[in-house]
Structures are given as C-alpha cells and as structure tokens.
C-alpha positions as CSV (number, residue, x, y, z in Angstrom):
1,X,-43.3,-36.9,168.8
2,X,-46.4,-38.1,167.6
3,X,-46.1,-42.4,167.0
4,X,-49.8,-43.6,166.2
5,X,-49.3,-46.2,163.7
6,X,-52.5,-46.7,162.0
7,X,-52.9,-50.2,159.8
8,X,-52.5,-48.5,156.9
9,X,-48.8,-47.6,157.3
10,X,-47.9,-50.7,158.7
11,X,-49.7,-52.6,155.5
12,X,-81.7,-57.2,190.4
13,X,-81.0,-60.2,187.9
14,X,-83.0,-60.7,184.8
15,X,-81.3,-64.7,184.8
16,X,-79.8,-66.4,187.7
17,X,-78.8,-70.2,188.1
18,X,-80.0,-71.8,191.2
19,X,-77.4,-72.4,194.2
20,X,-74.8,-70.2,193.9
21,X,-71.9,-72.5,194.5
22,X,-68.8,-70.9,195.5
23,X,-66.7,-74.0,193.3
24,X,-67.2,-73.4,189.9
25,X,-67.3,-76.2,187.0
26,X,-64.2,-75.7,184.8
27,X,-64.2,-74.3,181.8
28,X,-63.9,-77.7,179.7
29,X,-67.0,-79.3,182.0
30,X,-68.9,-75.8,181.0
31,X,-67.9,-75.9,177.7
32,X,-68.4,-79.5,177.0
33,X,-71.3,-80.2,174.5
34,X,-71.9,-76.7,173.8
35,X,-71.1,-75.3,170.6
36,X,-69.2,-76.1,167.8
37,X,-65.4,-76.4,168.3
38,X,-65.4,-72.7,166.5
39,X,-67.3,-71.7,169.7
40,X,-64.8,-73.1,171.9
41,X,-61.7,-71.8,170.1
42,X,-63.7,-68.3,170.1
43,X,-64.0,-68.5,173.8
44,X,-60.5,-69.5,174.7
45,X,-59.4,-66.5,172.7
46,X,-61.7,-64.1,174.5
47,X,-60.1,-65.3,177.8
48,X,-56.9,-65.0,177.0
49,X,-57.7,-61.6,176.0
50,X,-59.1,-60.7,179.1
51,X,-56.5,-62.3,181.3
52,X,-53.8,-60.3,179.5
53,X,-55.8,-56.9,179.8
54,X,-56.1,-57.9,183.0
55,X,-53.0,-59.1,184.0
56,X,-51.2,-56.4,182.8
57,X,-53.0,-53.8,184.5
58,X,-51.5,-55.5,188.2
59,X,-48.2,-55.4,187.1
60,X,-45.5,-52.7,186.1
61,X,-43.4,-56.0,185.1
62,X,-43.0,-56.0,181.7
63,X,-42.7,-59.7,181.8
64,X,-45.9,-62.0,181.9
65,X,-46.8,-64.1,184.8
66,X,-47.4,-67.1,182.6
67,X,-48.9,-69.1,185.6
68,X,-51.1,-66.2,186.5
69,X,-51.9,-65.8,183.2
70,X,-53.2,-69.2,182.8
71,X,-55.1,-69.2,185.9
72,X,-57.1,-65.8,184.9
73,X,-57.8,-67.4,181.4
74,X,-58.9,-70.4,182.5
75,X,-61.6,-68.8,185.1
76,X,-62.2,-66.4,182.2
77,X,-63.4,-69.3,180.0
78,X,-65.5,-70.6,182.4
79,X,-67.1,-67.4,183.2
80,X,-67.7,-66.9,179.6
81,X,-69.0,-70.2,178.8
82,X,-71.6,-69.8,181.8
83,X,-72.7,-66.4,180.1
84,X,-72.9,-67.2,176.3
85,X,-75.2,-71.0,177.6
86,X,-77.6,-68.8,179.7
87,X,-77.3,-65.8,177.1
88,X,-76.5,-66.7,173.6
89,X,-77.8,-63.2,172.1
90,X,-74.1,-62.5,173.9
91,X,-72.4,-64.9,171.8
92,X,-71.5,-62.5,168.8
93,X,-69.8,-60.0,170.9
94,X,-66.2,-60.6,171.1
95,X,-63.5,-59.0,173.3
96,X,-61.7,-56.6,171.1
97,X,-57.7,-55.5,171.3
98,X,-57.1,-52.0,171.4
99,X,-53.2,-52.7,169.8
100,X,-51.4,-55.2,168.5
101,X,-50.4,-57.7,171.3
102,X,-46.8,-57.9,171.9
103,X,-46.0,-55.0,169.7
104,X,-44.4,-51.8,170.1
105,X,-43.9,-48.4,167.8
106,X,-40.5,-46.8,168.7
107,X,-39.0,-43.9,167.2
108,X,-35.4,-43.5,167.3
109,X,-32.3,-41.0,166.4
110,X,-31.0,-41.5,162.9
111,X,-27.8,-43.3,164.4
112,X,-30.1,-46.1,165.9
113,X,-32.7,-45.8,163.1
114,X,-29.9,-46.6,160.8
115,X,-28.6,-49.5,163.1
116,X,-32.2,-50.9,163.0
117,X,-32.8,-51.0,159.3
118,X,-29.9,-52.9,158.5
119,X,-30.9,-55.8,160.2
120,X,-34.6,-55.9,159.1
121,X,-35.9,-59.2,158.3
122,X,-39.9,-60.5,158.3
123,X,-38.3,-63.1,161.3
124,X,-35.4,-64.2,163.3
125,X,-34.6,-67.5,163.3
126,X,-31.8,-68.4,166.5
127,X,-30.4,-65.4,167.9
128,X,-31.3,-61.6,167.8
129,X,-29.4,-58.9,166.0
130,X,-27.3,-56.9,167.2
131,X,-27.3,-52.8,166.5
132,X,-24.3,-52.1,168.9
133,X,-26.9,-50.2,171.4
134,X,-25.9,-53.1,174.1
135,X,-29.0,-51.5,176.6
136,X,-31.1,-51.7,173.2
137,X,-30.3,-54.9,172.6
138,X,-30.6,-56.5,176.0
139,X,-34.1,-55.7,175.9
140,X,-34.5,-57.0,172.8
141,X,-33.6,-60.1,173.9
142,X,-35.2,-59.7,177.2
143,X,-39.0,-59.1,175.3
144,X,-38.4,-62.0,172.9
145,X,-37.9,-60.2,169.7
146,X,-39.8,-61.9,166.8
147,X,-39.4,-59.6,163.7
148,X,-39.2,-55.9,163.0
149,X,-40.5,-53.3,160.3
150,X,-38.9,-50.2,159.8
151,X,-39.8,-47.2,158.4
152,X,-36.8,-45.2,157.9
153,X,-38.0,-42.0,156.2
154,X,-40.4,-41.4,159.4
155,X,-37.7,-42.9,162.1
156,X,-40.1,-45.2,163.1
157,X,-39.9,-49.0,163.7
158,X,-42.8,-51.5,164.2
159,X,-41.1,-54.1,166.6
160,X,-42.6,-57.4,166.9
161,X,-41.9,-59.0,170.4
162,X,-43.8,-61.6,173.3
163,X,-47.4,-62.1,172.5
164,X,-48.2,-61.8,176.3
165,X,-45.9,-58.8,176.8
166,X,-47.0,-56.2,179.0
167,X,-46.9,-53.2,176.3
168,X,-47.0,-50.5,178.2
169,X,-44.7,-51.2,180.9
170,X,-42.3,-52.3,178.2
171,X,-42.3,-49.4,176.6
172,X,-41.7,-47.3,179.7
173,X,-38.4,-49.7,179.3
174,X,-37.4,-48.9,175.9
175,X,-37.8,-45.0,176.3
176,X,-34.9,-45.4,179.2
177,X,-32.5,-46.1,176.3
178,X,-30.5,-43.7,174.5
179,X,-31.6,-42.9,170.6
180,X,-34.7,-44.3,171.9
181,X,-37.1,-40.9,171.0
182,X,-40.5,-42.4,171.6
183,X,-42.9,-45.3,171.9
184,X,-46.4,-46.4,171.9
185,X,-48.8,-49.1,171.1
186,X,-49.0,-50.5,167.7
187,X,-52.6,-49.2,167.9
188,X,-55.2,-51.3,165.7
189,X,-57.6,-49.0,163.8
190,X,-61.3,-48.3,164.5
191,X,-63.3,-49.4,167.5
192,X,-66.4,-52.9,168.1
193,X,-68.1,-54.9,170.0
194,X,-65.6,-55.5,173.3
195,X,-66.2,-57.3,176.4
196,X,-64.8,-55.9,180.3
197,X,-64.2,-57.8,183.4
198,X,-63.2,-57.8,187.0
199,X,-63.1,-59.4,190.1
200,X,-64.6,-58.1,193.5
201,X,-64.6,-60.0,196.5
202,X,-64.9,-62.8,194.5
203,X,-67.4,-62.6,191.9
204,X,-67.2,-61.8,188.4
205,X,-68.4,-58.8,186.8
206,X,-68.7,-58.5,183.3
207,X,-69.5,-56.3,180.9
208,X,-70.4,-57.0,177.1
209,X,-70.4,-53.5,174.6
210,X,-72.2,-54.4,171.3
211,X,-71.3,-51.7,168.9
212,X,-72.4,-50.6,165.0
213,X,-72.5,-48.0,162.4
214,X,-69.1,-47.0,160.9
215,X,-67.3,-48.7,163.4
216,X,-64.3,-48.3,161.3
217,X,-64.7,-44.5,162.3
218,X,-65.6,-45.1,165.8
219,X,-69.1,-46.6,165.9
220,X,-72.2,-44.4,165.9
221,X,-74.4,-46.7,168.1
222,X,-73.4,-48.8,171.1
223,X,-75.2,-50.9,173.9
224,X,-73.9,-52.3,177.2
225,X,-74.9,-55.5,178.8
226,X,-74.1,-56.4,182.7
227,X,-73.9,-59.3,184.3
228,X,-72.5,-60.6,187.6
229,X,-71.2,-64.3,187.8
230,X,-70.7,-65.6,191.3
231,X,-69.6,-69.2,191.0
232,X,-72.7,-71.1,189.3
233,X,-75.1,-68.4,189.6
234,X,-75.1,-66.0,186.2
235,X,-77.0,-62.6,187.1
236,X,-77.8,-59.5,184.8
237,X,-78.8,-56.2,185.7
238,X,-80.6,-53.5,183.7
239,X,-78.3,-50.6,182.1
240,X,-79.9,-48.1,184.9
241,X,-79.5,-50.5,187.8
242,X,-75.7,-51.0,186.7
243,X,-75.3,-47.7,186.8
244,X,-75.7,-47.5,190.1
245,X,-72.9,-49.8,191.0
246,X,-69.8,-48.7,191.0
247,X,-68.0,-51.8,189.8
248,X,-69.7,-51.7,186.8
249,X,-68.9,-48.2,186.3
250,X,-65.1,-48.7,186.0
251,X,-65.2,-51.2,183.7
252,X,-67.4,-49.2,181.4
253,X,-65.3,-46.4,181.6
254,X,-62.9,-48.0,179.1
255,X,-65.1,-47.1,176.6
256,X,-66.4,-43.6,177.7
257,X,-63.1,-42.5,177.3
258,X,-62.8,-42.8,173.5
C-alpha cells in the first residue's frame, strides 16, 4: 500500500584559514558579532537539522540520543558559522527536510482506523488516548505522541510524535503491530537548496546544493559547493576535484538519487 502524503492532503582549496588548529572556537565565539540574530537562529536550525539527519543514520534506536544530539549540533553550528564568515555567497542555502520531523503516515485495518478517529484531537494535553491496541498504544506513548489527523475514508493517519524521533526506525516499530498495514514518512513536497555533512577522521566535509527552476516539481537547475573544515582551517574544492574524493561522493549521492 502506497502511503505518500503529499501537503496537499494533509492541508586543492580555493579559501583556507591559517593554522589549522585541531580545537575549534565554539559556535557562540564564531558566531559572535556576525550577523543579525535572524542569522544566528537560521544557523542553529541548520545544525539541528544536520545532527538529526545525522544522528539518525547511526542508530536503529528509535529514541534520540539527546546528549549526542546536542553535541553534533553544537559542532554543526560552529562548522557552519566558519563557512557562511569565509563564504557568505553560502549563506542563502539552507538545509532542507525531506519529511516532517517527528511524523509518521500509518495506515491501518478498519478496526484500528476506527479506534483512531475517535480520539482525534489537534493536541493532547496530560495523557495519551487509548484505542485498546495495548502494543499500539505503548508506542504511542513511548514516541511522545503530540496530536493526530486521520483520514478515515483512505485508512490513513498523520501521527504527530517527538520532534527528534528517529522516523524511520520508528516506523519499522509501528509496522510490528497488528492492524498496523503500513507506514512512511510524512514526506514534505518538492525539492531546494540542501546542505550534507560528515565526519572523516576528524574533519568536516560539507556539502551545500543550491537549487532553482520549478523547484516545487523538482528543480530544473542545481549546483554543488564543497568544502572541508578541519578545526579553524575552512577549505573548498572545485566541483571536478570533489569528484574525485570519495567522501564527497556519498554525501552528494542524497541528491542523485531523486
């Protein structure tokens, strides 16, 4: 069964900085004096971004790692910050979310369906409804349930659940659970500007994707920007010298794939 919930239902361095220290200034000392406090709040949320994308890729827990996922947010931000000072025509791209965080589109059995339309409010204020499903609801309660939106006549529910959940692996949970027929992201439409990162022994490499044209259908026209950052020292490389580097080839792939 087919669950893709589209918005409309659901209403050689070119720049390097001297010294290469391997202690990097935080992300506040980095940040501080730069930008507006727009910039700052835009940079945070790109981290946090990251870190989950990240984060959630090491783990089959669908549980976050709150203290891992403030540590890879706050080196995030100060990797960031040290691109966008050194490279401001970086600034406008933005890392982008491919669904909904924290959200997940299940299907169900008409008996379950049923069970979860009855107890459909915008929020849930104290404890968690019950639908008599007690493996349903333990993970309910388990992912932090916030809110749910059904839609009966398809046998499909939107549920709204941990903002730092790890979607994937939760789902993986939900379809172990009888009248459970299916689940998958609450995919957000279209496709952007993104940004890519990973860590090798050490260093940062990151990768920005500026994209336009009908990006609401996919974007006709896209660009990719690399960059190393290694403690202090911010490096970028060419498009053809990237290429030739193999961890700058899997973070590109992300987008080769759609």
């Amino acid at each position: 069964m087919h669950l893709r919930l589209r918005a409309s239902i659901a209403a050689a361095a070119v720049c390097a900085v001297a010294g290469g220290a391997l202690a990097a200034t935080s992300a506040p000392e980095c940040a501080a004096g730069t930008g507006s406090q727009e910039w700052r709040d835009a940079l945070r949320e790109d981290a946090e971004t990251l870190a989950r994308r990240i984060h959630h890729r090491e783990t089959t827990d669908p549980l976050p790692d709150s203290g891992r996922l403030r540590e890879l947010a706050d080196e995030l931000e100060g990797v960031l910050c040290r691109v966008r000072r050194l490279h401001p025509d970086l600034e406008p791209i933005r890392a982008r979310e491919e669904f909904a965080p924290g959200e997940v589109l299940l299907g169900f059995a008409p008996e379950l369906m049923r069970a979860v339309s009855s107890f459909h409010r915008e929020g849930f204020a104290g404890a968690e409804p019950e639908t008599g499903n007690q493996a349903f609801d333990t993970l309910n309660r388990e992912f932090g349930l916030r809110s749910v939106q059904p839609f009966p006549a398809a046998g499909l529910a939107v549920f709204v659940l941990d903002e730092d959940l790890n979607v994937p692996a939760a789902m993986g949970r939900y379809l172990q659970v009888p009248g459970v027929t299916g689940a998958e992201p609450n995919w957000l439409v279209g496709d952007g500007p993104d940004i890519g990162a990973a860590k090798r022994s050490g260093s940062w490499r990151v990768v920005f994707r500026d994209a336009w044209g009908d990006c609401p259908a996919g974007c006709i026209h896209s660009e990719l920007h690399f960059l190393v950052v290694d403690g202090e020292a911010v490096s970028r490389f060419s498009a053809p010298e990237a290429e030739s580097m193999p961890e700058f080839r899997g973070i590109a792939v992300r987008w080769r794939r759609r």
